[in-house]
C-alpha positions, 0 to 999 in steps of 0.5 A: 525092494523092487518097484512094481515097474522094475519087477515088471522090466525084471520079469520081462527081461527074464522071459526074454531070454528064457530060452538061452544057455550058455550055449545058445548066445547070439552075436559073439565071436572068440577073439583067439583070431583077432589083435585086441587092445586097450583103450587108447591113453587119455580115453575118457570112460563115464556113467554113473557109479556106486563108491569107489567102483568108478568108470575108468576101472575098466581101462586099467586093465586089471580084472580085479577092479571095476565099474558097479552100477546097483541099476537094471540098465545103464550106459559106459560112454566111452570118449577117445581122445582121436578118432579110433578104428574099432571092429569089435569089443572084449569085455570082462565082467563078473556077478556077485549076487543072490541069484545063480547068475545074471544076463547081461545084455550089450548094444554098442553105439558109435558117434563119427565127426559130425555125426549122431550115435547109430547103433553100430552092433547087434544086441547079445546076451550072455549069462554070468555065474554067481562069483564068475569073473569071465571075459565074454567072447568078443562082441563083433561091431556089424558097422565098424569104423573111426569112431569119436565116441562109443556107447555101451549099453547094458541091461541086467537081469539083477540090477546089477552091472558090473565090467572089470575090463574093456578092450578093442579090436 
């Protein structure tokens, strides 16, 4: 059962986007014109988690395993071991849930050499099918750069997170 402040951010967040299909997200582009990779060896990937659904499941690149987090929001903090050139994101997540769907909402965070955390995109919403594993269009970095460390901050309608694959552009 819902607290009566998770309720509240629960129908904010819904009325944020009420106005969205899946026709109408901002700031994704296909990734059919750009090289995508995966996490570098020895990249470090953290946030808290339920069972064996751990963070590092989405540096496998297997879409059948994945980070859960049962939460309305949280964080994947993405640690290279080197400075790593990234101008986008290409996630794979899915929803397994009692509501028809859910709406993920993303904002990446960068830290460079000496650096604090800037935010480094634009927030973009997408909405996932109930039993849909999907691979979102990429999420463009609007300033990309060499970065030390990524943030992925998620939020859900559902109170539930979810992402089976991670890669870079």
């Amino acid at each position: 059962m819902l607290t009566q402040n998770q309720q509240t951010n629960n129908s904010a967040f819904r009325s944020n986007f009420s106005n969205h299909n899946s026709s109408r997200i901002f700031g994704l582009t296909s990734a059919s014109s750009y090289e995508v990779f995966p996490l570098p060896v020895n990249t470090s990937v953290q946030a808290p988690y339920s069972e064996n659904y751990i963070p590092e499941n989405v540096k496998d690149t297997n879409i059948n395993t994945y980070w859960y987090n049962p939460s309305f929001a949280d964080s994947l903090d993405i640690q290279f071991p080197d400075a790593t050139n990234v101008s986008g994101l290409y996630i794979t997540t899915h929803y397994e849930g009692g509501a028809p769907g859910v709406f993920y909402s993303f904002v990446v965070w960068g830290m460079k050499y000496g650096g604090a955390y800037d935010q480094v995109s634009e927030p973009v919403t997408y909405y996932v099918k109930n039993s849909q594993i999907l691979t979102m269009p990429v999420i463009r970095l609007s300033k990309p750069g060499a970065f030390l460390t990524l943030k992925l901050e998620i939020t859900s309608d559902q109170g539930f997170i979810a992402i089976n694959d991670l890669k870079l552009l």
